[in-house]
C-alpha positions in Angstrom: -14.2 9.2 -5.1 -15.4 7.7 -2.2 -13.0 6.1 0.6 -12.9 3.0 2.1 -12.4 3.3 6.1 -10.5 0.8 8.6 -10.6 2.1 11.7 -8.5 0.0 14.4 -9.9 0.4 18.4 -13.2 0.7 19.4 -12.9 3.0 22.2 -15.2 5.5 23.9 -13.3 8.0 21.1 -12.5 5.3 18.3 -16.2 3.9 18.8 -17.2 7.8 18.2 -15.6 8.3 15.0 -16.4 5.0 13.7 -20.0 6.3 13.7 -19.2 9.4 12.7 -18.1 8.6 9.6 -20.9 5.9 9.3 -23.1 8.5 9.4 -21.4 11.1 6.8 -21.8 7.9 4.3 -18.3 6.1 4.9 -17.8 2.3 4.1 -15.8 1.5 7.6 -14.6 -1.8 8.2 -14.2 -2.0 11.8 -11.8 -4.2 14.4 -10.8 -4.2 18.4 -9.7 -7.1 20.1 -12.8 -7.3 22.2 -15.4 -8.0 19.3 -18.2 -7.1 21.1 -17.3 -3.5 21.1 -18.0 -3.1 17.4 -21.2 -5.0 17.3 -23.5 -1.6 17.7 -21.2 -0.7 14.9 -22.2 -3.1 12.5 -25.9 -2.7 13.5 -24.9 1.2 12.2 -23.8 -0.5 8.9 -19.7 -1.1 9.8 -18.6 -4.8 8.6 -17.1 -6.1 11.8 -13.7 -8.0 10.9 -11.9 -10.6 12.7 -8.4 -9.2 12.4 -6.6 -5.9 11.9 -5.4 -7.5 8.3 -9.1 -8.4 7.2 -9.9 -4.7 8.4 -7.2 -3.0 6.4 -8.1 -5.3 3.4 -8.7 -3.0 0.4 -8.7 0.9 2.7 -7.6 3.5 1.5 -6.9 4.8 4.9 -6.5 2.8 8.1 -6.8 5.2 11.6 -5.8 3.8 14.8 -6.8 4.8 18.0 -5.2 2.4 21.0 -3.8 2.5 24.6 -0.5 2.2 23.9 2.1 1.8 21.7 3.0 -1.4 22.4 -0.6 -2.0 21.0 0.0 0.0 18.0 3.0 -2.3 17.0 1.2 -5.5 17.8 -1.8 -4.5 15.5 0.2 -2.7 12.6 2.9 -5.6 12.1 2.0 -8.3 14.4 0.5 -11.7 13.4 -2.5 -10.8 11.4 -1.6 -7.1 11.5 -2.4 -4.0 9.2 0.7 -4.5 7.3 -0.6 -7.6 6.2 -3.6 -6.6 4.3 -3.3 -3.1 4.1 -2.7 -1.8 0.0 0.7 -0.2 -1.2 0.2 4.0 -1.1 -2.4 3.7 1.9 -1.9 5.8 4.6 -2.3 5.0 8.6 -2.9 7.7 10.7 -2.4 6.9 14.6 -4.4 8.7 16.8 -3.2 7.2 19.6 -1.1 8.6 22.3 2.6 7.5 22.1 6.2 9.5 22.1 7.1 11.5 19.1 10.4 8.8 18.6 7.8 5.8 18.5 5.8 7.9 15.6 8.6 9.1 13.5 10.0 5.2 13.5 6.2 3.9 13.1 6.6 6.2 10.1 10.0 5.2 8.9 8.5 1.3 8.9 6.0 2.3 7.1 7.5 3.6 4.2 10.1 0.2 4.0 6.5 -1.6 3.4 5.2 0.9 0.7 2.8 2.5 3.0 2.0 6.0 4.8 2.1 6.9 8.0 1.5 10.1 10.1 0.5 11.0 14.0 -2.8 12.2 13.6 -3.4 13.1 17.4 -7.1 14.8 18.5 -8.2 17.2 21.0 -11.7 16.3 22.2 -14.0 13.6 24.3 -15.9 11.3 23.4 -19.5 13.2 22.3 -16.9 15.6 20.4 -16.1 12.6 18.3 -20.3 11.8 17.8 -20.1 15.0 16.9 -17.8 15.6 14.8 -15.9 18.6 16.7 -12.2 17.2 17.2 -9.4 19.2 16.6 -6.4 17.3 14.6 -2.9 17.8 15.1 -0.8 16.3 12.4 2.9 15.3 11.8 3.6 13.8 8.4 4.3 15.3 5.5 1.8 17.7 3.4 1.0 15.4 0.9 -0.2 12.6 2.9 -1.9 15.3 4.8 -3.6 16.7 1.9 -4.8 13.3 1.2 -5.8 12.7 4.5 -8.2 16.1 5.0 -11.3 14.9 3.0 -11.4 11.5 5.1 -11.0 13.6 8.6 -13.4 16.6 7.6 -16.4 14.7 9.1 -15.0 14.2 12.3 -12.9 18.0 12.2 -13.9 21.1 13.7 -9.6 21.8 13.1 -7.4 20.4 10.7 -3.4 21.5 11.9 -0.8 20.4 10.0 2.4 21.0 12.5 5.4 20.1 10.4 7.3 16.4 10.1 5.9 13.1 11.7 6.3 13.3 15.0 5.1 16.8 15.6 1.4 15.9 16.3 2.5 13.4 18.8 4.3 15.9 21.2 1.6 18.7 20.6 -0.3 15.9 22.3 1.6 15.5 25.2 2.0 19.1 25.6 -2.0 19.8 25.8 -2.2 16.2 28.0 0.3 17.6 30.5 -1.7 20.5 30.9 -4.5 18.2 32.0 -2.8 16.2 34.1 -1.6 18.6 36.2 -5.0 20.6 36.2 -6.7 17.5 37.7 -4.2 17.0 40.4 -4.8 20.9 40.9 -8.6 20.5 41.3 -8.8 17.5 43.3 -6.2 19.5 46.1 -8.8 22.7 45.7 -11.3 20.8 46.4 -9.9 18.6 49.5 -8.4 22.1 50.8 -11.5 23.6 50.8 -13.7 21.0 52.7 -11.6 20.5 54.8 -11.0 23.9 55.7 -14.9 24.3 56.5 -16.3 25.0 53.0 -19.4 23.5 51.7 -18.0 21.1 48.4 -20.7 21.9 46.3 -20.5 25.7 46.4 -17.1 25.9 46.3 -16.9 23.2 43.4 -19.7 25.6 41.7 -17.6 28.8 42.4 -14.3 26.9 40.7 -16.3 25.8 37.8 -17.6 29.6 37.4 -14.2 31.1 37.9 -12.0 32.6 35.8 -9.3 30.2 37.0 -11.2 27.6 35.6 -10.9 25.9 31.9 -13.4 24.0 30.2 -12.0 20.9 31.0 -11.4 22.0 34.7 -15.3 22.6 34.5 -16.4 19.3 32.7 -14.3 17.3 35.0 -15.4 19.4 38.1 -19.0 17.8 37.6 -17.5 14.7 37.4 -16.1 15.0 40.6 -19.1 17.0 42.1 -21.2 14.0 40.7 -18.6 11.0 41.6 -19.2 10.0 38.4 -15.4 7.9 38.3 -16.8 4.2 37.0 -17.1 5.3 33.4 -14.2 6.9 32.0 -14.2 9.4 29.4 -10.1 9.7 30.4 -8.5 6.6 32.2 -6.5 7.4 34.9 -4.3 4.9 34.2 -3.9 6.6 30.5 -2.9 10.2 32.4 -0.6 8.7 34.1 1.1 7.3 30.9 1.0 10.1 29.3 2.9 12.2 31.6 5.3 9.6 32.2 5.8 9.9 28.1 6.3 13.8 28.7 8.8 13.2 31.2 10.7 10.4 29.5 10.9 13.2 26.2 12.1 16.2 28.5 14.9 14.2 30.1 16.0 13.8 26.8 15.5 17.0 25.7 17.5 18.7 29.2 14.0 20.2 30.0 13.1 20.4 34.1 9.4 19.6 34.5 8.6 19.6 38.4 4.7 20.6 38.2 4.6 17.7 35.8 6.9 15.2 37.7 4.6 15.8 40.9 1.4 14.8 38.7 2.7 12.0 37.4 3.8 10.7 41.2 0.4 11.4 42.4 -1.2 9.7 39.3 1.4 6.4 40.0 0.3 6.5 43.8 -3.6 7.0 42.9 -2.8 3.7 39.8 -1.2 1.6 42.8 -4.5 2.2 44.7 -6.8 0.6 42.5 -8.2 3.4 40.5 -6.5 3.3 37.5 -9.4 2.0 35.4 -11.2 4.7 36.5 -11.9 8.1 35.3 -8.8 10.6 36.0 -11.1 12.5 38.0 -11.0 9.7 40.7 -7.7 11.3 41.9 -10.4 13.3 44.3 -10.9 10.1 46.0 -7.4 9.2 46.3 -6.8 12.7 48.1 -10.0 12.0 50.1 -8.1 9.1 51.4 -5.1 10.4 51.8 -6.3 14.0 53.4 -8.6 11.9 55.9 -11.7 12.4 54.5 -13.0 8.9 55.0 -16.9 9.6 55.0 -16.7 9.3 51.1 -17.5 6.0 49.8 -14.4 4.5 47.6 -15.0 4.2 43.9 -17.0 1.2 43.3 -18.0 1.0 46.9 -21.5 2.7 46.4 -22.3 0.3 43.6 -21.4 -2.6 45.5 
């Protein structure tokens, strides 16, 4: 039987799996709070709804991918919200980035309205979501999982089911740490370097060629070879959340995290500065800034 789709936030990811499953032969009913970001959606065959309730009207599963989870409660049981339209037995999967506390009670909620729930996080960018090469990581329990495989097999190159709700949340964090502090790590290799008397584009060329280097270390090493900070695959603003979500979870767990705490410092210093809309891989220009390397335009600057 085939399944009917909300999908809540329009994103550079959420936008890519909207299509996705357009294009596998999904009925999606789309929403975001800015409308026009589902307009090329509805040219691709979506129907474009005017609230998260009119969305969920009728789905058999509603996935939500947003900021924050502040966001995630205003559009599940806010004015208007999911909840509100959403039938009993359907399941919401969040993909979006929040602490493993917030999903387990997202979950809990849930359940009191006669819904499912679980933390559907993803590994991937944007053209993996196009593409349909995102890896899932999955708290909830294994029958709403096993209900929820043949709607995510389009968009899938790895289904994980990691135990309770709550689970795929903090396997999130725990691979979005690991870029955090890789970023901060690149930007300083880079600074170091030129400053130091090396040319920037060979020595960004020998980091991306390295066996030091991991493929996201590589993609966002063009980035920063190319400046390309205005478009954001990864807000800055977002990394800097994130880790402040790891840390908040390991000082209740009694777990020291100083690599991460110094990210997360750096991140909140590079946010203050102006660039948290920007790609994470602006934190180069911040350390331009601060490392006196003032011949670089600012982000925005050579636009302008």
């Amino acid at each position: 039987m085939a399944h009917k789709i909300a999908f809540i936030g329009l994103g550079a990811m959420g936008g890519g799996m909207a299509s996705r499953l357009l294009a596998s032969g999904a009925a999606v009913t789309v929403y975001n709070r800015t409308r026009s970001r589902g307009e090329a959606l509805a040219e691709e065959g979506a129907v474009l709804a005017d609230t998260p309730a009119e969305a969920a009207n009728g789905a058999d599963v509603v996935f939500l991918s947003l900021a924050t989870s502040e966001v995630v409660e205003a559009l599940l049981f806010g004015p208007d919200g999911v909840v509100g339209g959403l039938p009993q037995g359907a399941i919401v999967a969040d993909m979006s980035t929040v602490a493993p506390d917030f999903a387990t009670s997202l979950q809990a909620r849930l359940a009191e309205t006669g819904h499912r729930g679980v933390d559907a996080c993803v590994l991937g960018n944007a053209q993996h979501a196009k593409d349909g090469e995102l890896r899932f990581m999955i708290g909830g329990t294994a029958d709403d999982v096993t209900a929820l495989e043949p709607v995510l097999e389009p968009l899938a190159k790895e289904i994980v089911h990691l135990g309770a709700g709550g689970m795929g949340a903090t396997a999130k964090l725990a691979l979005n740490l690991l870029m955090g502090v890789q970023m901060q790590a690149l930007a300083e290799a880079i600074v170091f370097g030129e400053r130091a008397g090396l040319d920037r584009g060979v020595l960004i060329k020998l980091i991306a060629a390295g066996g030091y280097s991991s493929p996201m270390m590589k993609f966002k090493a063009g980035a920063m070879a190319r400046r390309a900070f205005e478009k954001a695959d990864f807000r800055l603003k977002l990394m800097r959340k994130d880790l402040g979500l790891v840390l908040a979870e390991c000082q209740r767990l009694g777990v020291p995290m100083p690599t991460t705490a110094t990210s997360y410092d750096w991140l909140t210093a590079a946010t203050n500065a102006g660039l948290g809309e920007h790609d994470v891989a602006a934190l180069l220009a911040f350390m331009e800034t601060v490392s006196g390397l003032e011949h670089y335009p600012r982000p925005g600057e050579a636009a302008a």
